[in-house]
C-alpha positions as CSV (number, residue, x, y, z in Angstrom):
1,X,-23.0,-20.9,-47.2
2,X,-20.4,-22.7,-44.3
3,X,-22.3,-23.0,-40.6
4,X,-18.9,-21.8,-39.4
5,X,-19.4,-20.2,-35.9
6,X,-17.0,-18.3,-34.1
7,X,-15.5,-20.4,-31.3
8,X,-15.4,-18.4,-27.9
9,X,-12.5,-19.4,-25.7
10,X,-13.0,-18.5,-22.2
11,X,-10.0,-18.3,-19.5
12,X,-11.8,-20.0,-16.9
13,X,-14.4,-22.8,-17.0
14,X,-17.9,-22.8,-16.1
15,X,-18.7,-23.9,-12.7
16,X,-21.5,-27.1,-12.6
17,X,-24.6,-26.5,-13.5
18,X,-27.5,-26.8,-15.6
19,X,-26.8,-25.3,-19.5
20,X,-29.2,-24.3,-22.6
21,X,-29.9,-21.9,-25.1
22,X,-29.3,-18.6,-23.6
23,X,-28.9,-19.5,-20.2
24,X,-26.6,-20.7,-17.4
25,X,-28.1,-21.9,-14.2
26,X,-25.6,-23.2,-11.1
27,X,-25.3,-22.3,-6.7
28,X,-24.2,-19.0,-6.1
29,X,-21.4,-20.6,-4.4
30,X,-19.7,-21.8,-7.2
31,X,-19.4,-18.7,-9.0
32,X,-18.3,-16.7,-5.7
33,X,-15.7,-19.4,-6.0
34,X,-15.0,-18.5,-9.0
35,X,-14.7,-14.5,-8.8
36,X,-12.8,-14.4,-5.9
37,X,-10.0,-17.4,-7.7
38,X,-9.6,-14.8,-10.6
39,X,-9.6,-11.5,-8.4
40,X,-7.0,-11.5,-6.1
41,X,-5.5,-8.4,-5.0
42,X,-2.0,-9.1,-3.4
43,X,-0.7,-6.7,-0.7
44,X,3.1,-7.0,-0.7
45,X,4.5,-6.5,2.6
46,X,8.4,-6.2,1.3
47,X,11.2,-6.2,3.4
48,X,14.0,-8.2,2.0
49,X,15.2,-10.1,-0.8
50,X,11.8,-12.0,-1.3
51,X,10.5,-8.8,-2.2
52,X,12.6,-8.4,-4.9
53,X,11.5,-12.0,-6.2
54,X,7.9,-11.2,-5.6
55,X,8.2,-8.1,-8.3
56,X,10.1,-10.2,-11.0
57,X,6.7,-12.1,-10.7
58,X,5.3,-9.0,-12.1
59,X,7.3,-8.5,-15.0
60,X,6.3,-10.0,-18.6
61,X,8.2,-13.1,-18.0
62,X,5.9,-14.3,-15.3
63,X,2.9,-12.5,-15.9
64,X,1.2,-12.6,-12.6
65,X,-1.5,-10.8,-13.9
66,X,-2.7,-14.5,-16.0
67,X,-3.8,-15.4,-12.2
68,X,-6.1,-12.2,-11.7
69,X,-3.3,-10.2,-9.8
70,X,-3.8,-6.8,-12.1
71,X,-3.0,-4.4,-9.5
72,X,-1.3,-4.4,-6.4
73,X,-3.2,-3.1,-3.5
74,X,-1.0,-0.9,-1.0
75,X,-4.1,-0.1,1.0
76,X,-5.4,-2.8,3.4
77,X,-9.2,-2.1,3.0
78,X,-8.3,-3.0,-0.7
79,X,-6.8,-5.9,-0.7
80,X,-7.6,-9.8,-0.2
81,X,-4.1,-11.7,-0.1
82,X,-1.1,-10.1,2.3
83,X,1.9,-11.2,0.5
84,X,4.7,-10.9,3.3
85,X,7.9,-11.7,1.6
86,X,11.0,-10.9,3.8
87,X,12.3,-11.1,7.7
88,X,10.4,-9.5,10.1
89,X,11.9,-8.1,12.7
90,X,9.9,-8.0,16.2
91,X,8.8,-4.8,16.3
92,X,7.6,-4.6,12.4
93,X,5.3,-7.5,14.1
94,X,2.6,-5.1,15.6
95,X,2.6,-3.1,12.6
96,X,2.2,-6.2,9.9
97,X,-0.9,-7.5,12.7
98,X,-2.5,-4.1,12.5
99,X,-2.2,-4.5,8.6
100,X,-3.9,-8.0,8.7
101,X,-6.4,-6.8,11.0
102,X,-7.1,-3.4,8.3
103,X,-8.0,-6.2,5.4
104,X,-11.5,-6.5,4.5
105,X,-12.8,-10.7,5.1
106,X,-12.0,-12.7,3.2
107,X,-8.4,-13.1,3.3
108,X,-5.8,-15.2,2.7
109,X,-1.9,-14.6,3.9
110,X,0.8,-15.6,2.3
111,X,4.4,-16.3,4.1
112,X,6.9,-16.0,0.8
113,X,10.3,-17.5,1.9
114,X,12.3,-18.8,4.5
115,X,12.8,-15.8,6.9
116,X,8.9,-14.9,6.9
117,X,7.8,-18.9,7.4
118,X,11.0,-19.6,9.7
119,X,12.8,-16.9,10.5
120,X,15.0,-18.2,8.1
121,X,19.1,-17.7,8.4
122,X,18.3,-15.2,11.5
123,X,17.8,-17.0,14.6
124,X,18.4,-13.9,16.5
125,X,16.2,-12.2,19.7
126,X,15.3,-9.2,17.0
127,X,13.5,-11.8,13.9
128,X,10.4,-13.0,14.5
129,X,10.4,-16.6,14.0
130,X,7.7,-17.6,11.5
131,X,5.2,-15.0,10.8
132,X,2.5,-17.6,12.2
133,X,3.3,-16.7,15.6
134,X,0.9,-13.4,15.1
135,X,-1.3,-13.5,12.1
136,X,-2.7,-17.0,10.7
137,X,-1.1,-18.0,7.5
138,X,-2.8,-19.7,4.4
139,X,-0.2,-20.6,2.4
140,X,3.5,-21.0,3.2
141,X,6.6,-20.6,-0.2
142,X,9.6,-22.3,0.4
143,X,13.0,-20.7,-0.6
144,X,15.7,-18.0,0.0
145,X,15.0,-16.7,-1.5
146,X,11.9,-18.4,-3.5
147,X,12.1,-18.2,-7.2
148,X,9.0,-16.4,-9.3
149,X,7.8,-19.3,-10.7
150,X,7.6,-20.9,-6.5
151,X,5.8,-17.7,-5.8
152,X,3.1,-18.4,-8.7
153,X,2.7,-21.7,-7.0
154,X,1.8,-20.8,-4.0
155,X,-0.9,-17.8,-5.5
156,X,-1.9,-20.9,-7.2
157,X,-2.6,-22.6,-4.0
158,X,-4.5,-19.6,-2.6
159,X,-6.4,-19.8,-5.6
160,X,-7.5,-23.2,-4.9
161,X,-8.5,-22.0,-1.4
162,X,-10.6,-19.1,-2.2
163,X,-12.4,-20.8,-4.9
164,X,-13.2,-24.0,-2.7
165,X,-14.1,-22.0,0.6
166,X,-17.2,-21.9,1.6
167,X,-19.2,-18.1,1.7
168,X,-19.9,-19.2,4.9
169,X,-16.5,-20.5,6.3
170,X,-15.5,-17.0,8.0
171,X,-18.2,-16.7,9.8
172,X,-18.3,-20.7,11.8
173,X,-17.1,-20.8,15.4
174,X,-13.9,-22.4,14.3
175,X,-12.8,-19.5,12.2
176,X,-13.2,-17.3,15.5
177,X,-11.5,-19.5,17.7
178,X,-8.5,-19.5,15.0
179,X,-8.4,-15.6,15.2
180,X,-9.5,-15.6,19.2
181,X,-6.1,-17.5,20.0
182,X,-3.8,-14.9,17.8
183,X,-5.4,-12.0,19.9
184,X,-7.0,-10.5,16.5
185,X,-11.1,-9.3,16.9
186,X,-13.4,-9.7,13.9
C-alpha cells in the first residue's frame, strides 16, 4: 500500500506564522492582508474609451476574476476599489466625489488612463485635469487608452497595497489630513 497523499494546491500562500498538525497560528493582520488582496470589488466609473478596455479585462482572455474581481459592484456601499476609467468633465466631478465619499473604508481609487490621470488629449476649461484634484488616488494606469493586460497591473498594485496596509492606517491623523485637504469628511 503507496503513502500517496493528495497534494492540495492553494491560490494564495500562507501568511508567516507558526504551523503544525492541524493548526495555523499567525497576527490577525496578515490574514486581513490577505482577504482584502483576493476580494476586491471594483466600481467602474466608465465614461470613455478606457471603459471599453476596462471590460475586455473581464472577458476570458484576461480573466480579471484570477485577482478576486468576481463581481462588479455598481453600488458604492458595496464596493472597495473606484475604477475611473475615462475623461471627466467638470461637472461629472461633484458626482464621482459624492461616489468616493458613498464607499465604505477601506478604499483604494484607481485613475485608468491618460484623460482620468491627466486630462489627457483635452486640455480644455470643461475636463478636469487629473482626477487627483478631488478625490485621492492610489494607483495611477498609463495609456490611451491603457491595454487590459496595463489595467491588471495596476489592480495588481492595489493588491499590493491593501494587503500591506496596516488595519489601522485609515484611522492615523495623516490619513485625515490627506482627506481634510480634498474637502471629503470621514
Amino acid at each position: 500500500m503507496s503513502d500517496n497523499k493528495p497534494v492540495i494546491k492553494t491560490d494564495a500562500p500562507a501568511p508567516p506564522g507558526f504551523e503544525g498538525e492541524g493548526f495555523f497560528a499567525t497576527n490577525l493582520s496578515s490574514v486581513i492582508g490577505m482577504a482584502r488582496k483576493f476580494s476586491l470589488w471594483p466600481l467602474p466609473f466608465a465614461t470613455s474609451c478606457c471603459g471599453i478596455e476596462f471590460m475586455a479585462t473581464l472577458n476570458p482572455t484576461y480573466d480579471a476574476s484570477r485577482f478576486g474581481m468576481e463581481r462588479n459592484s455598481f453600488s458604492p456601499r458595496q464596493a472597495d476599489m473606484l475604477m475611473v476609467c475615462g475623461t471627466i468633465a467638470k461637472k461629472l466631478g461633484p458626482v464621482l466625489k459624492e461616489v468616493y465619499t458613498q464607499m465604505a473604508e477601506p478604499k483604494w481609487v484607481v485613475a485608468v488612463g491618460a484623460c482620468a490621470s491627466s486630462g489627457g488629449i483635452f486640455d480644455t476649461y470643461s475636463v478636469l485635469q487629473g482626477i487627483d484634484k478631488i478625490i485621492p488616488v492610489d494607483v495611477y494606469v498609463p495609456g490611451c487608452p491603457p491595454r487590459p493586460e496595463q489595467i491588471i497591473e495596476g489592480v495588481m498594485q492595489v493588491q499590493a497595497l491593501a494587503e500591506s496596509e496596516s488595519i489601522r492606517r485609515r484611522d492615523m491623523p495623516e490619513y485625515q489630513h490627506l482627506l481634510d485637504s480634498y474637502n471629503i469628511s470621514n
